[in-house]
C-alpha positions in Angstrom: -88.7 -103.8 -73.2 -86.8 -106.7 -70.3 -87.5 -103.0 -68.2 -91.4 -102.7 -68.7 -91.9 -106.8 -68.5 -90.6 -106.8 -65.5 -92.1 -104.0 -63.9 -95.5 -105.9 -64.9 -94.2 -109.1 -63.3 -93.3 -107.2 -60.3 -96.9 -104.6 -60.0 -99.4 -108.0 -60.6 -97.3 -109.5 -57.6 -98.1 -106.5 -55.9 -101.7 -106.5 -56.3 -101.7 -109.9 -55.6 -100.4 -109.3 -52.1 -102.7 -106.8 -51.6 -105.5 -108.5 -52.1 -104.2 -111.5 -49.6 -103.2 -108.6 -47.3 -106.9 -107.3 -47.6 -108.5 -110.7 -47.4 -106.6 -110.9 -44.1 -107.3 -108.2 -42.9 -111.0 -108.9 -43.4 -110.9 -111.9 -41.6 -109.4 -110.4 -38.6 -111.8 -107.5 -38.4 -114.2 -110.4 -38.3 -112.6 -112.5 -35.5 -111.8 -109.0 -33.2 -115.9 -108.3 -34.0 -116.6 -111.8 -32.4 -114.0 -111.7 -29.4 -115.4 -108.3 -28.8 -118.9 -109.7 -28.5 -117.8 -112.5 -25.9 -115.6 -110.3 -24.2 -118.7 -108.7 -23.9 -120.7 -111.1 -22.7 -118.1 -113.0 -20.1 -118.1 -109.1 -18.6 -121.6 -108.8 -18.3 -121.6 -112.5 -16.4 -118.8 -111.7 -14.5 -120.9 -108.5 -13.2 -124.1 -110.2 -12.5 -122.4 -112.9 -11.0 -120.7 -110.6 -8.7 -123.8 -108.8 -7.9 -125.2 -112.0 -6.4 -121.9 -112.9 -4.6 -122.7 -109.4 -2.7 -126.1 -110.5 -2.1 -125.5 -113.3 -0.6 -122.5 -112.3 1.2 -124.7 -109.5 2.5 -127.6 -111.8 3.8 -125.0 -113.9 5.9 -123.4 -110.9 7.1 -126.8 -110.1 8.7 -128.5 -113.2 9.7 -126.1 -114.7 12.9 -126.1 -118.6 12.9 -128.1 -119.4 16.3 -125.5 -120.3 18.4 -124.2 -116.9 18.7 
């Protein structure tokens, strides 16, 4: 009977750590979601703000200061 009341002990600690395992888990499903998103946005910045950089380094490139 020590056999099966220990066995009990040792499968609700078990469970128990699979749950807080799970919770974890959860949570950092969660966090990776909302890094993903700003990763997201930061790229799309970074792109747009590159675009302009182009823009304007193209309009320079063109237009000579007048004393050339």
């Amino acid at each position: 009977m020590g056999d099966t009341v220990a066995l009990e002990a040792q499968l609700a600690f078990m469970e128990d750590t699979v749950r807080a395992l799970d919770t974890a888990l959860a949570a950092q499903q969660q966090q990776i979601l909302r890094l993903e998103e700003r990763l997201d946005g930061l790229w799309q910045q970074l792109t747009e703000q590159g675009a302009r950089l182009e823009a304007v380094t193209e309009a320079e490139a063109v237009a000579l200061p007048p004393h050339y």
